[in-house]
Structure formats: C-alpha cells, structure tokens
MDAnalysis code that builds the backbone (N, CA, C; Angstrom):
import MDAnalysis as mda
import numpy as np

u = mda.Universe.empty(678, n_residues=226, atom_resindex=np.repeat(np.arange(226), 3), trajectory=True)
u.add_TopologyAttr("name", ["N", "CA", "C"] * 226)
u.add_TopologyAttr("resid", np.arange(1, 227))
u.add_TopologyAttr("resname", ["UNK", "UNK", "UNK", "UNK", "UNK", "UNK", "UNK", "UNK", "UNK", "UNK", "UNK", "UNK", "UNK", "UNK", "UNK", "UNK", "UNK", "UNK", "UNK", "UNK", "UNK", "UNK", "UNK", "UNK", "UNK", "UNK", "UNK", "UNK", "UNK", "UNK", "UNK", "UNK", "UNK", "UNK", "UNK", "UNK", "UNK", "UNK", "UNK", "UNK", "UNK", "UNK", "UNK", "UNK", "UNK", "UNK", "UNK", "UNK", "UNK", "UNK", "UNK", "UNK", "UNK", "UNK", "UNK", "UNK", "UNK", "UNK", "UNK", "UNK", "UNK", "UNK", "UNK", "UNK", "UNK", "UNK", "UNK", "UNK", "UNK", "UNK", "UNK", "UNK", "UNK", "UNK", "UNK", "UNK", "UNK", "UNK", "UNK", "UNK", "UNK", "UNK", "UNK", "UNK", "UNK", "UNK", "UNK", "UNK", "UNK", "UNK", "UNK", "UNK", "UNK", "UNK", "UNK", "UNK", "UNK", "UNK", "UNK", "UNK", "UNK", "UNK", "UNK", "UNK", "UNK", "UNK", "UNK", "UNK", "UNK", "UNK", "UNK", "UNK", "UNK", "UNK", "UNK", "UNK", "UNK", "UNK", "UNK", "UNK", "UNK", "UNK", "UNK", "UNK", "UNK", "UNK", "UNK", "UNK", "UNK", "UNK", "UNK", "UNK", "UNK", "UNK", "UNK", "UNK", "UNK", "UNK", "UNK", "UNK", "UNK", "UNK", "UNK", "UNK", "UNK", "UNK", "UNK", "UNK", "UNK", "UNK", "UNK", "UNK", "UNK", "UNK", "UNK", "UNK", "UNK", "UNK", "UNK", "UNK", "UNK", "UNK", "UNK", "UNK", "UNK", "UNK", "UNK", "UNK", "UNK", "UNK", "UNK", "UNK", "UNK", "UNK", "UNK", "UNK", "UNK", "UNK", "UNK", "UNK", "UNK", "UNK", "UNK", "UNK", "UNK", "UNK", "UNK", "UNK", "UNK", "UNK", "UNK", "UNK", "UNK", "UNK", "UNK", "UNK", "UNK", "UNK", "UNK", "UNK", "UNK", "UNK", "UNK", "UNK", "UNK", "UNK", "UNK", "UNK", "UNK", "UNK", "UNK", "UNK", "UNK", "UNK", "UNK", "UNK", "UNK", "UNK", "UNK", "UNK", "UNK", "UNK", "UNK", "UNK", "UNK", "UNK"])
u.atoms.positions = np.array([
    [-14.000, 28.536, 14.443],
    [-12.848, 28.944, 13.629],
    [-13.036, 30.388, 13.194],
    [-11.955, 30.837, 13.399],
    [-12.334, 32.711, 13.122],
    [-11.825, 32.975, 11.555],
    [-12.314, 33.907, 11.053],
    [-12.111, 34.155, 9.766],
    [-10.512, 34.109, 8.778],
    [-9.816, 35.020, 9.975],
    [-8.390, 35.045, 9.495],
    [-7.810, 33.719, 9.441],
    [-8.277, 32.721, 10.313],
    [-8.031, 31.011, 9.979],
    [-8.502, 30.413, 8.823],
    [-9.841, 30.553, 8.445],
    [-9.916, 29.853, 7.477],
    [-9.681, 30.655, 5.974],
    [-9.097, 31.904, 5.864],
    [-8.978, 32.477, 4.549],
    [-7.694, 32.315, 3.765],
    [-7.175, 31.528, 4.686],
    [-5.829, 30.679, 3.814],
    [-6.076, 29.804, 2.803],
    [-7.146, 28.701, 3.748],
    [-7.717, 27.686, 3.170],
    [-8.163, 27.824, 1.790],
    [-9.173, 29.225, 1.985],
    [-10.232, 29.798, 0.887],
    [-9.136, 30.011, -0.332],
    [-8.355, 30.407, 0.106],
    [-7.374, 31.106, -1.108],
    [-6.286, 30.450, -1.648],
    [-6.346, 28.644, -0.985],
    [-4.905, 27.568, -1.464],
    [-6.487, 26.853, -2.380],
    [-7.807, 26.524, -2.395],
    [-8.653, 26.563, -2.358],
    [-9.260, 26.909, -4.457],
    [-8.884, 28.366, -4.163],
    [-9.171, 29.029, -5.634],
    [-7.795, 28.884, -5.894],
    [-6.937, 28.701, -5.648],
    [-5.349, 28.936, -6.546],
    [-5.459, 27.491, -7.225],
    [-5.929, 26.868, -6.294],
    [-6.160, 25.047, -7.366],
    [-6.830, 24.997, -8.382],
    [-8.134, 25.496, -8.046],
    [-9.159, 25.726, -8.821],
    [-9.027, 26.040, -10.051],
    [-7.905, 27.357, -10.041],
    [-7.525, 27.731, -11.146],
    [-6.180, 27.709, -12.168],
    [-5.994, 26.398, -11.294],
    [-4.362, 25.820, -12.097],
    [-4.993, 25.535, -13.403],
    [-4.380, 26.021, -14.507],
    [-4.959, 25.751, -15.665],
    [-3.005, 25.011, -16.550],
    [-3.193, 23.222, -17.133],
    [-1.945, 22.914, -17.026],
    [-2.046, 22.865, -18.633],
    [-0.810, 22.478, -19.412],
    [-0.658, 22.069, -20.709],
    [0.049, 20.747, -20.639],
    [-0.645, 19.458, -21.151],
    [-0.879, 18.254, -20.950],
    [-0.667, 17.587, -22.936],
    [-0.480, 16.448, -23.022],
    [-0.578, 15.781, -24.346],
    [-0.970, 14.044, -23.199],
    [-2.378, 13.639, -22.716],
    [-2.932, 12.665, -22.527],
    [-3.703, 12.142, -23.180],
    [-3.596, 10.946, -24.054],
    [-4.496, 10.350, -24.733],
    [-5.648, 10.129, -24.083],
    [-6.803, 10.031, -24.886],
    [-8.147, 9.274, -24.642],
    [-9.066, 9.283, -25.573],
    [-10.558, 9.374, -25.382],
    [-11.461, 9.039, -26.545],
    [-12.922, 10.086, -25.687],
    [-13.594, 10.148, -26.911],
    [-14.826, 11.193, -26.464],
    [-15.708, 10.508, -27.536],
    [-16.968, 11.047, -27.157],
    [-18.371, 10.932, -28.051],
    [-19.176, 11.929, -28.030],
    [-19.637, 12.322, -28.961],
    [-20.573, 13.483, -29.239],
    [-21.970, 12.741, -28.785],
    [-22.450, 13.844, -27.701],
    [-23.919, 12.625, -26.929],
    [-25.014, 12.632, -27.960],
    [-25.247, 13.445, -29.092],
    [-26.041, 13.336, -29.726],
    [-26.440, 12.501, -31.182],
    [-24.802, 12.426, -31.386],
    [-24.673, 11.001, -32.850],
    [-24.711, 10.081, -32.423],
    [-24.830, 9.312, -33.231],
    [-25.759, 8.025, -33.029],
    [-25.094, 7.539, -34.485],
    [-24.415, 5.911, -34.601],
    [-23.833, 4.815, -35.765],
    [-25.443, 4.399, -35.869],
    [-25.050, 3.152, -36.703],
    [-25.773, 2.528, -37.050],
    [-26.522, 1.436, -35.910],
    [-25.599, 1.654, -34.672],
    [-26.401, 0.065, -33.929],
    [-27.129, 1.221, -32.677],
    [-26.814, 2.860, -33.018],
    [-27.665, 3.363, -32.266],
    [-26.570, 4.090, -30.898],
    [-25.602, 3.404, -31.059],
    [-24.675, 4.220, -30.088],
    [-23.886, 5.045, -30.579],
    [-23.590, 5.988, -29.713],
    [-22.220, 7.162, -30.380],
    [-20.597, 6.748, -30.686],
    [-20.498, 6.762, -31.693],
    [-19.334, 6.604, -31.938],
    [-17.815, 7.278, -30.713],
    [-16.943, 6.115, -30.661],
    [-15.842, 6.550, -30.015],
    [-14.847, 7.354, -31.072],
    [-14.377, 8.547, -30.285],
    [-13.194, 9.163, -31.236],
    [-12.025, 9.043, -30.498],
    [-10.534, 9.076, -30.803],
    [-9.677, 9.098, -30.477],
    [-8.981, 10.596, -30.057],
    [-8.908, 10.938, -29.112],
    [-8.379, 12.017, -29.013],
    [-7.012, 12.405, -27.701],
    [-6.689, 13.554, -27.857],
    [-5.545, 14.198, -26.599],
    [-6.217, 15.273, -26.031],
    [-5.872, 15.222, -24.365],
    [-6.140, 16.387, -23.527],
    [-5.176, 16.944, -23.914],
    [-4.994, 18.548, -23.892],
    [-3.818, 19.016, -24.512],
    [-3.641, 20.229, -23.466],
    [-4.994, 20.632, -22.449],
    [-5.208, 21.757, -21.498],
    [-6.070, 21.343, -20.941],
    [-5.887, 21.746, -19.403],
    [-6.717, 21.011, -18.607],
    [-6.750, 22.198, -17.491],
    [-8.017, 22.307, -17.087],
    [-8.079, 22.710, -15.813],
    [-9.749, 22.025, -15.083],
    [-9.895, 22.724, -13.868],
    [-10.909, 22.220, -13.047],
    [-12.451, 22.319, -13.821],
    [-12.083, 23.495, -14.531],
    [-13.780, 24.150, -15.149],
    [-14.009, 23.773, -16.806],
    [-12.511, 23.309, -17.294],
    [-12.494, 23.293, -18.723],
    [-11.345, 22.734, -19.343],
    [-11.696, 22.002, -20.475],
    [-10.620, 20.524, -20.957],
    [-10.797, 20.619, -22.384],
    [-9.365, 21.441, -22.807],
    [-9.349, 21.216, -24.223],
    [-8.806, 19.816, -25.155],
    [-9.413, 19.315, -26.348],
    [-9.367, 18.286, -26.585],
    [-8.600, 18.822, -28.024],
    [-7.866, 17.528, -28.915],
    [-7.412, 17.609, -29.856],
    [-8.217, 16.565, -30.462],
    [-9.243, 16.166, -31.398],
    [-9.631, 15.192, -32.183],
    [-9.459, 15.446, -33.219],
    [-10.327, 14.123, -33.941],
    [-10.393, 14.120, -35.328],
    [-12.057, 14.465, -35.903],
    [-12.967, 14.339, -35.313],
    [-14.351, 14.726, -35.280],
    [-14.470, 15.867, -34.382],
    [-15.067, 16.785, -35.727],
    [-15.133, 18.377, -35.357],
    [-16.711, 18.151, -34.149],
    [-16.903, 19.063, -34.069],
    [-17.864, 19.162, -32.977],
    [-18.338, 20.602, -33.049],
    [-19.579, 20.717, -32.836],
    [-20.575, 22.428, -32.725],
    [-20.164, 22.984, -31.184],
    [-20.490, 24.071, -31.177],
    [-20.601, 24.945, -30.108],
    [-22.037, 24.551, -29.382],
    [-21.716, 24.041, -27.957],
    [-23.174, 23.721, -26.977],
    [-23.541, 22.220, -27.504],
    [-22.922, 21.682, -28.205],
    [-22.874, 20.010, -28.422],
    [-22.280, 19.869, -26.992],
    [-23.128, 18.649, -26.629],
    [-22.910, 17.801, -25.423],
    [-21.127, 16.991, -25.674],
    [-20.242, 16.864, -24.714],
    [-18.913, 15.761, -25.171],
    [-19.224, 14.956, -23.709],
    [-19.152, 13.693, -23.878],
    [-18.293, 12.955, -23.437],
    [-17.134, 12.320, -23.304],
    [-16.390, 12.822, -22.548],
    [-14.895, 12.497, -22.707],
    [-14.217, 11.766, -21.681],
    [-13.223, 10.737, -22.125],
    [-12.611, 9.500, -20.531],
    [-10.960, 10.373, -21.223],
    [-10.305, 10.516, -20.238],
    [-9.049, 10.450, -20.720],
    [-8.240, 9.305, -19.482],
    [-6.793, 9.229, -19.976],
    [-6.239, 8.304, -19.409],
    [-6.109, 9.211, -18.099],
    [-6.296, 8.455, -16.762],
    [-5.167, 8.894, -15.634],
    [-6.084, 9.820, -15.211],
    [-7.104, 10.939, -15.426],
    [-7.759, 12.134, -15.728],
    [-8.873, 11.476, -15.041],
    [-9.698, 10.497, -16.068],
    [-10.900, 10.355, -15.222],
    [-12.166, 10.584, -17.014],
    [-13.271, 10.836, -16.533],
    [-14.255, 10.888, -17.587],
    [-14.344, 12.525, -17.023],
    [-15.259, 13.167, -18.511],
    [-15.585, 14.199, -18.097],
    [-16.762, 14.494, -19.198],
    [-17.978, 15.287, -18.563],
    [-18.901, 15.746, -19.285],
    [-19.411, 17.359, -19.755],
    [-20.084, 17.670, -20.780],
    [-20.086, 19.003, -20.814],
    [-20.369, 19.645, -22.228],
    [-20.989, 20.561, -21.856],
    [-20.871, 21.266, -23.773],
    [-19.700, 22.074, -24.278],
    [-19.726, 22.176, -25.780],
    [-18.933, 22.616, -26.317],
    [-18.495, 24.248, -25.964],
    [-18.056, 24.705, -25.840],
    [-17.867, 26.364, -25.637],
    [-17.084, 27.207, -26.788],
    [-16.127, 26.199, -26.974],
    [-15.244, 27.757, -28.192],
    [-14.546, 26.305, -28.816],
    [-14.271, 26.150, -30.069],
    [-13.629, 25.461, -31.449],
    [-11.956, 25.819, -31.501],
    [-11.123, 25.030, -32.092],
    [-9.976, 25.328, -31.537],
    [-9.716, 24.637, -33.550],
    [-8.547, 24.591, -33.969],
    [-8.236, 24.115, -35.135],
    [-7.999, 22.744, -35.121],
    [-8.242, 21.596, -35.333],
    [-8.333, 20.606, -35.014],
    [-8.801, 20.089, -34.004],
    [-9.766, 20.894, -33.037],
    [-10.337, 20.323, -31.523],
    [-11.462, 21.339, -31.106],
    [-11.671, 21.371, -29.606],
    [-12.811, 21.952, -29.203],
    [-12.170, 22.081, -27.601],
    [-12.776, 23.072, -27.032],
    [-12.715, 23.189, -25.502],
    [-14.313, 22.847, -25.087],
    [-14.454, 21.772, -23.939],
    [-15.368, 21.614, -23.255],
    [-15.422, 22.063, -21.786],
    [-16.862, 22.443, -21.492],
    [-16.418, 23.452, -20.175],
    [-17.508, 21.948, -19.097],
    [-16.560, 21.680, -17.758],
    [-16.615, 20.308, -17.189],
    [-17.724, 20.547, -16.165],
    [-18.808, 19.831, -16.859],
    [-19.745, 20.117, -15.282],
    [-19.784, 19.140, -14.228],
    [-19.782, 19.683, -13.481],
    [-18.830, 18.456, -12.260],
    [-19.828, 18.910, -11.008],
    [-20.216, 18.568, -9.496],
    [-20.372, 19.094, -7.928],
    [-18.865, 19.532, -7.752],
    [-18.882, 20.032, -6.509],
    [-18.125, 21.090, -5.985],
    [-17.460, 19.837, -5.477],
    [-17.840, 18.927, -5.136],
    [-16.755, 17.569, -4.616],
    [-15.768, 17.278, -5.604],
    [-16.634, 17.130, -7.080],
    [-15.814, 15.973, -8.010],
    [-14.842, 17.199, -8.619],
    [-14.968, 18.422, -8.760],
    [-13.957, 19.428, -8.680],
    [-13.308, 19.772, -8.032],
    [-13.709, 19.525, -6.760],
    [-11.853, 19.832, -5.843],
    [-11.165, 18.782, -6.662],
    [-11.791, 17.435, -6.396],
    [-10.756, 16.059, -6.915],
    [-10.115, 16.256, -7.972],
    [-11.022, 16.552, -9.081],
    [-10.133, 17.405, -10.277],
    [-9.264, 17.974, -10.196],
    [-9.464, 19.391, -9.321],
    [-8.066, 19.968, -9.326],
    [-7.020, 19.212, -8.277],
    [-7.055, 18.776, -7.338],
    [-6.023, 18.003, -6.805],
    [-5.014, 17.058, -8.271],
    [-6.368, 16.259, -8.704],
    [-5.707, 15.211, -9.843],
    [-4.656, 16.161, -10.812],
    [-5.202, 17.430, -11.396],
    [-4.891, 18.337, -12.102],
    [-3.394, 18.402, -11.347],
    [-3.297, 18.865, -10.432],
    [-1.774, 19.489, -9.432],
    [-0.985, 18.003, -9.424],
    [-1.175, 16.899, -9.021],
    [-0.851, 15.913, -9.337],
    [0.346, 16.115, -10.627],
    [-0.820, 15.656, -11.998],
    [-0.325, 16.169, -13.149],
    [0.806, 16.954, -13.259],
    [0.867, 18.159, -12.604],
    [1.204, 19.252, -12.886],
    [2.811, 18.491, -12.632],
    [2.911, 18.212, -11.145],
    [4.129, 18.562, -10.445],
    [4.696, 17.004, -10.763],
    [4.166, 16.223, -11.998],
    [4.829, 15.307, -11.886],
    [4.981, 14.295, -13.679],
    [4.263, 15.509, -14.294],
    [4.143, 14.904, -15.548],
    [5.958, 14.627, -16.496],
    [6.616, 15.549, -15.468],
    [7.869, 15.374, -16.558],
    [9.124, 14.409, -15.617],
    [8.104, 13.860, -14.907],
    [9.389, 12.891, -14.079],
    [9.160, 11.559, -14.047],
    [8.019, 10.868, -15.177],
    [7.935, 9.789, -15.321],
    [8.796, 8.446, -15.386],
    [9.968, 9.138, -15.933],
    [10.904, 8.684, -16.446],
    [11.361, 7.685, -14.839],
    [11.564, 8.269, -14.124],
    [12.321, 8.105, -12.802],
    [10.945, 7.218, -11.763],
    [10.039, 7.319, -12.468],
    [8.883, 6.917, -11.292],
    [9.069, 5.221, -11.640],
    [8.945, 4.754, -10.103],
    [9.084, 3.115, -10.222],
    [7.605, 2.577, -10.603],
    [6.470, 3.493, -10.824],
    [5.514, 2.765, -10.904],
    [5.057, 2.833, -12.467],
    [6.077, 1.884, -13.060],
    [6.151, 1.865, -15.031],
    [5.162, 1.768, -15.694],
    [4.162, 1.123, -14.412],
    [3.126, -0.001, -15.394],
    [1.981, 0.958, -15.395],
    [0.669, 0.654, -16.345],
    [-0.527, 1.647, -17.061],
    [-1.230, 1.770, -15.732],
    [-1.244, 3.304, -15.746],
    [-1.984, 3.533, -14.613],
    [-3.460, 4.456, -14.742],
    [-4.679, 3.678, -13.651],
    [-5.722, 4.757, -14.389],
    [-6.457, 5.343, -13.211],
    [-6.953, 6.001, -13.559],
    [-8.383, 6.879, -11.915],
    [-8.997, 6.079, -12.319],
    [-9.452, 5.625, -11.069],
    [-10.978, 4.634, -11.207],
    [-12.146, 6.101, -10.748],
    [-13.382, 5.261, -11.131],
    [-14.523, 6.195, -11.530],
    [-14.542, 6.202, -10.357],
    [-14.920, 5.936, -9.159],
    [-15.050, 5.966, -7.817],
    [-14.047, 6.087, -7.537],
    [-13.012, 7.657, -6.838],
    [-11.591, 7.519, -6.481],
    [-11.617, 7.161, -4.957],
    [-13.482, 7.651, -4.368],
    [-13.015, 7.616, -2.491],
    [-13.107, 6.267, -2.537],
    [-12.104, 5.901, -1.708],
    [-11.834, 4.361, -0.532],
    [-11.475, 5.122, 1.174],
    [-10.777, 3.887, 1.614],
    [-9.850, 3.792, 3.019],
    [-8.969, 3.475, 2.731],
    [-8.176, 3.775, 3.787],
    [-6.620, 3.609, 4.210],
    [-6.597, 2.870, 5.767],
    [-6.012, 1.984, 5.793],
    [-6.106, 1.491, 7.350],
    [-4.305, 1.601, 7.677],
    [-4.052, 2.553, 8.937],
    [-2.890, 2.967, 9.059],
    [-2.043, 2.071, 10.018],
    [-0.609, 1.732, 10.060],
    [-0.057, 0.847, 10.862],
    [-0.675, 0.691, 12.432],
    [-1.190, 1.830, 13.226],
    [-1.880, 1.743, 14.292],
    [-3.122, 1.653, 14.497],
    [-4.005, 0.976, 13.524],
    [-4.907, 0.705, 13.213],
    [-6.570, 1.500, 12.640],
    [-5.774, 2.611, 12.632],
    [-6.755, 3.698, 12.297],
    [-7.667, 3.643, 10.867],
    [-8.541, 3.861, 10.840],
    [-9.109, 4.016, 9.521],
    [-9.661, 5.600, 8.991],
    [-8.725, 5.824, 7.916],
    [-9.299, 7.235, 7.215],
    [-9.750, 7.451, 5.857],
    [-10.757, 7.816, 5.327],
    [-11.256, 8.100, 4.126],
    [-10.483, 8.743, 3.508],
    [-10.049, 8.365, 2.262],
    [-8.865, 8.696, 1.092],
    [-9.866, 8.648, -0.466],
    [-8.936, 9.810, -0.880],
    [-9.044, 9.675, -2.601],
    [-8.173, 8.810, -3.418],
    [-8.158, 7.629, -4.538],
    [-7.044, 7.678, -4.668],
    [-7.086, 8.585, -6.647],
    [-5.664, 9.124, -6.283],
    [-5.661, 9.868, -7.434],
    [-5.460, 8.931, -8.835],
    [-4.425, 7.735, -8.624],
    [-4.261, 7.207, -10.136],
    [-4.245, 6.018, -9.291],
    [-4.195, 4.726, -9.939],
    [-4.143, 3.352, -9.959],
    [-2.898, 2.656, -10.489],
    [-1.948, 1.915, -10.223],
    [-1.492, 0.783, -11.198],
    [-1.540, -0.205, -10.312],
    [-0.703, -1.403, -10.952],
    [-0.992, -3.036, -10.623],
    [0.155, -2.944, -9.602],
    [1.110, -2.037, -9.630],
    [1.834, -2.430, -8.553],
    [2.159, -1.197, -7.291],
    [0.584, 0.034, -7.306],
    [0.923, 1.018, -6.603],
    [-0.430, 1.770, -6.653],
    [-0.388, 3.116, -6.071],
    [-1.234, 4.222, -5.579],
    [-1.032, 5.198, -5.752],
    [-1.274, 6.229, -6.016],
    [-1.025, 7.669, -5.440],
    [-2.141, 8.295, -4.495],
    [-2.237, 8.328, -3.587],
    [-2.992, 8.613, -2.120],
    [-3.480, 10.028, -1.487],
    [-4.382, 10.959, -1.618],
    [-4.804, 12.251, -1.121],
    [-5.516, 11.629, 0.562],
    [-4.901, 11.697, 1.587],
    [-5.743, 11.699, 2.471],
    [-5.284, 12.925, 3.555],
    [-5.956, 13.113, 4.489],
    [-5.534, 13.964, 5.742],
    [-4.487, 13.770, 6.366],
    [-4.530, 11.930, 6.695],
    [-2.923, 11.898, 6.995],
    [-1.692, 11.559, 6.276],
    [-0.660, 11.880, 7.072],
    [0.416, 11.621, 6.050],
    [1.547, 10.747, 6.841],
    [1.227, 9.287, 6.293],
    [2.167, 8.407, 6.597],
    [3.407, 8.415, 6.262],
    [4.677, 8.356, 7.624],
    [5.649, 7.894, 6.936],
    [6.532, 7.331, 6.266],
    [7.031, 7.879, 5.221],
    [7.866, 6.712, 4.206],
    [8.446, 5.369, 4.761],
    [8.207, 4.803, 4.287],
    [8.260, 3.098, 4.862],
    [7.699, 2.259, 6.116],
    [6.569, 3.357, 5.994],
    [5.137, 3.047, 7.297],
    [4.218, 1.680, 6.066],
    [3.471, 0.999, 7.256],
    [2.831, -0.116, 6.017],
    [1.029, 0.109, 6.086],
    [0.815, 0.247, 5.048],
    [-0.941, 0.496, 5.257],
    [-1.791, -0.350, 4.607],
    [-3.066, -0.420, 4.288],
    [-3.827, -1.237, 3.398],
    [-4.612, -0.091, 2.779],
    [-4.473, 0.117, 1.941],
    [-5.628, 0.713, 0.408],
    [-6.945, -0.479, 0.733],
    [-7.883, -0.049, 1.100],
    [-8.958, -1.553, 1.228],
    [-8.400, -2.646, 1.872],
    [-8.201, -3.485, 1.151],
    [-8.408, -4.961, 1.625],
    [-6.318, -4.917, 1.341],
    [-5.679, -3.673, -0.221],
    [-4.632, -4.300, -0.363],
    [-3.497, -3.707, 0.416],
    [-2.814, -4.827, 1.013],
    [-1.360, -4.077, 1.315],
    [0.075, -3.370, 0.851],
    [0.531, -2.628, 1.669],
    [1.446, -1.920, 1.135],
    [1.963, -0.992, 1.796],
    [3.218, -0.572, 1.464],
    [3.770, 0.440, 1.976],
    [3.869, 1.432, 1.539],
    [4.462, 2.609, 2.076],
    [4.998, 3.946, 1.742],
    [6.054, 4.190, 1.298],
    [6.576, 4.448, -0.284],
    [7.411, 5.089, -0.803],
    [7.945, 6.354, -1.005],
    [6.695, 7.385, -0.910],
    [7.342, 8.508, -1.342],
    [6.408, 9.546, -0.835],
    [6.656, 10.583, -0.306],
    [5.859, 12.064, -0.386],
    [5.682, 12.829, -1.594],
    [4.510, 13.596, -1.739],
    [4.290, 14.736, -2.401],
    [3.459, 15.751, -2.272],
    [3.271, 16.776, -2.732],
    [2.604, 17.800, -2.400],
    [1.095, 17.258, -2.607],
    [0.019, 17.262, -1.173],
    [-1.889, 16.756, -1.721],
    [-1.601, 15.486, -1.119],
    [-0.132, 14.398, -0.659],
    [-0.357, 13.112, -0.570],
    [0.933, 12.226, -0.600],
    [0.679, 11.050, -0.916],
    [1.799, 10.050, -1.089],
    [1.061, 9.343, -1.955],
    [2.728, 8.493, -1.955],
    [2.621, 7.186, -3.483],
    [2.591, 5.846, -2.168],
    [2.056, 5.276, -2.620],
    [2.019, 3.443, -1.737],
    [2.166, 2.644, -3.146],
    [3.197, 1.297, -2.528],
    [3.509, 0.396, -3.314],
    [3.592, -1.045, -2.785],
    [2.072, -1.557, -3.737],
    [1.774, -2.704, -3.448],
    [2.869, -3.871, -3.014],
    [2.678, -4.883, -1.795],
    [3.342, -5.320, -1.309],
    [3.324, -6.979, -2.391],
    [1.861, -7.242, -3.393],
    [1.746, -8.163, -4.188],
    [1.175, -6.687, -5.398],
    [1.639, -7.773, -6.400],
    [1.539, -7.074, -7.939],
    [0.046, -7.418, -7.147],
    [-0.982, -6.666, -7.978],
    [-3.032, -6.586, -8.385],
    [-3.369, -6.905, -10.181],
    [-4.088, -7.793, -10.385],
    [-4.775, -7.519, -11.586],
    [-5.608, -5.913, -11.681],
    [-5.191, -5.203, -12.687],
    [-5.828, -4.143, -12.975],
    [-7.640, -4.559, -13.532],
    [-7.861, -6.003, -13.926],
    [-9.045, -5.654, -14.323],
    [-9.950, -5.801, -13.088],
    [-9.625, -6.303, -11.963],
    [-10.220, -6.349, -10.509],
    [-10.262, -5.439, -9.756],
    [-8.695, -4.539, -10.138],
    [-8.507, -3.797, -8.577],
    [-9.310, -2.490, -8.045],
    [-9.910, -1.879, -9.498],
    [-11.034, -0.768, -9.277],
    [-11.665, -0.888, -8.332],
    [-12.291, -2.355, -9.052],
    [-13.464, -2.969, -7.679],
    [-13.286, -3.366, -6.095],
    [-11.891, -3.842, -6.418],
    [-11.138, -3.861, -4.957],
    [-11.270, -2.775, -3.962],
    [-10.639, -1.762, -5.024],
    [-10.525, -0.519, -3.452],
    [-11.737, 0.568, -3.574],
    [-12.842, 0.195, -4.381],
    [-13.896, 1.775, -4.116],
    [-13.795, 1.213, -2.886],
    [-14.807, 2.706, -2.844],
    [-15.353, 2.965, -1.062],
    [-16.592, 2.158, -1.143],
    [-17.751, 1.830, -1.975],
    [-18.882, 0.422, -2.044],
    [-18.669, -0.672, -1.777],
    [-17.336, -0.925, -2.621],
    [-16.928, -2.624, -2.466],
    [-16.477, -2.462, -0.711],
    [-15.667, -1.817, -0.602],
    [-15.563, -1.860, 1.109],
    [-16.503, -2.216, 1.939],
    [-17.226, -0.882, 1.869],
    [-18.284, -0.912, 3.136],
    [-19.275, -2.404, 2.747],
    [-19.457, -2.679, 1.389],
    [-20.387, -3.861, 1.851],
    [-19.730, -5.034, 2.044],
    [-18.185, -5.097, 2.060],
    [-17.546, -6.232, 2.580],
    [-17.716, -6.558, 4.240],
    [-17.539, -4.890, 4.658],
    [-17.498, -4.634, 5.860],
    [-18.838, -5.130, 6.426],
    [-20.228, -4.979, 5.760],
    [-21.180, -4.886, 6.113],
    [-21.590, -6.455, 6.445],
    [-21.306, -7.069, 5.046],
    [-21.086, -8.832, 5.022],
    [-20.707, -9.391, 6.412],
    [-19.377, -8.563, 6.412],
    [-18.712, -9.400, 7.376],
    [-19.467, -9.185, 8.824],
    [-19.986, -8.424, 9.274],
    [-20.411, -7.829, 10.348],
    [-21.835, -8.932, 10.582],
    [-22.485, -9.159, 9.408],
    [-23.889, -9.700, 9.496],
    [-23.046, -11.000, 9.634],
    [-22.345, -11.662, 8.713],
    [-21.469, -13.149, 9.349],
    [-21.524, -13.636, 10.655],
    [-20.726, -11.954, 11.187],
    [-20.068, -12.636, 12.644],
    [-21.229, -12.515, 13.421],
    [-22.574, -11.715, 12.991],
    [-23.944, -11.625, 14.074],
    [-24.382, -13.118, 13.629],
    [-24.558, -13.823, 12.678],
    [-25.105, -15.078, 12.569],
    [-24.217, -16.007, 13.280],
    [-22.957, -16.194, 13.217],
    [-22.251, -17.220, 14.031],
    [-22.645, -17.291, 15.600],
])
C-alpha cells in the first residue's frame, strides 16, 4: 500500500480521535482510593456531560483531587478509568487510559453518540440499552460468512453493529448464536433487530467473542467424540 493510500485513513483516523461531543448520560464513578466502612469504594451518582476518546468530563456530587484515580461506568459509554486532571464546579475531567484498540472503539462509540443522540425519539429500539464490557463478537452473514464485529450498544430487542461489512437493509444475520435482521444504515455500521425479544441479563454473555469461540470449541470437541 503506498503512502498517498493510506493517509486518508491516518487522517479519518485523528478526526475521530478528536471528536470531542457534549452529552448529559447518566452513570456512577468511585474514587479508587476511598474506602466505606465494609472496605469498598463508595458508588456516586453522576452525568457524562463531555466526552471524547482521551477525556470524560463528569458532573457529581463527590468532589474529587487532581491525579485521584476515577472509576467511572456510564450508561451506553462503557466503564472508564483514569486520574483526575483539571476540577470543574460541581465535577472533574478524567483523562481515559485506554490501548490504542479500546480507543478507536471509544471514538467510534463517541461518533455513534454524536450522530444520533437527538433522534431517539424516532428510534424503534425504546428499550434500555447498554455496551457490554466485551463489545468484539461475530456476525454470520446470509451467505454464510463469518466476520468479527464490535457491537456498539445492546438492547433486548436489537444491536448497533461496527463491522467491515455492510449488510443490506433487510438482509438476515446472527449476532452469535442470535438472529436477526437489518434495519437501518449509519455512518461506522448498522442497527440489527432481533428476530425474538433477549433477556438483557443473559445477552452480554450471549454475544461476547469468549462465549462464542468456546461454544464453538465445545461443539467441535462433541462432534470429534461422536
């Protein structure tokens, strides 16, 4: 690949990187160093209020020092770790230490966000939706292909899907094990909508990329014993 090819890439690449969005997402954080009474850190209630790939400002109610450790889950977002950097009036900015993997995903999730936070209203997928901690799975495509996918958010009756390919709308695929079709395009991906509602307290486990491969693996040692 010659240079002038891949410096597109490089430069759609850092423009993600540095989408920096303004967000109001609930969630909760802990200061890694307090400690209650039974020895664990207290949960606080808080809002993402700014978000980008390198740094996530929070709105709480427990102030926090500069270079204090946060742990923070927000909804839809994902967890995030990191020290304090600069104090805000009622909050703190934490700067996100992440690999260069779990930050592209970020900023994809981030652009996500971006291009779709004010059209909820209209989205058929109503029900609570979350990133599971493990977003890579598979996709198995109507012609039987199998490709490694992110998925960006979760609900009980859907997906939102980052992979290489891009199925067409009302093509039928499996997320793991679940089925479903194609509803919609967007910029990074598509939405899939489960063909059966999922229990949300299962379906994490359903579609990582672990639970897969050792289903796969199961099954493989099965069919060598039969």
């Amino acid at each position: 690949m010659s240079l002038k090819t891949a410096k597109p890439d490089v430069v759609i690449v850092e423009r993600r990187r540095d989408l920096r969005v303004a967000v109001r997402i609930p969630g909760h954080y802990m200061l890694a160093d307090r400690r209650n009474g039974l020895g664990d850190p207290p949960r606080h209630p808080c809002h993402a209020v700014n978000i980008s790939s390198h740094a996530i400002a929070l709105a709480g109610s427990a102030g926090a020092r500069i270079g204090e450790r946060v742990i923070a889950v927000i909804d839809r977002l994902g967890k995030f770790e990191g020290p304090v950097i600069r104090l805000l009036t009622g909050g703190f900015v934490v700067t996100v230490d992440a690999s260069e993997e779990d930050r592209d995903r970020l900023a994809a999730t981030i652009e996500w966000v971006e291009q779709h936070k004010n059209f909820d209203v209209t989205d058929k997928r109503a029900d609570k939706r979350l990133v599971p901690a493990n977003p890579h799975s598979l996709i198995v495509l109507a012609d039987g292909r199998v490709e490694k996918c992110v998925i960006l958010d979760l609900s009980a009756n859907g997906a939102a899907i980052s992979a290489q390919a891009l199925p067409k709308i009302g093509s039928p695929l499996a997320l793991a094990t679940i089925v479903g079709r194609v509803v919609r395009h967007f910029h990074g991906g598509f939405a899939v909508q489960f063909e059966e509602r999922q229990s949300l307290s299962h379906l994490e486990d359903k579609v990582s990329l672990d639970s897969v491969l050792s289903a796969m693996k199961a099954g493989m040692e099965s069919s060598r014993g039969n």
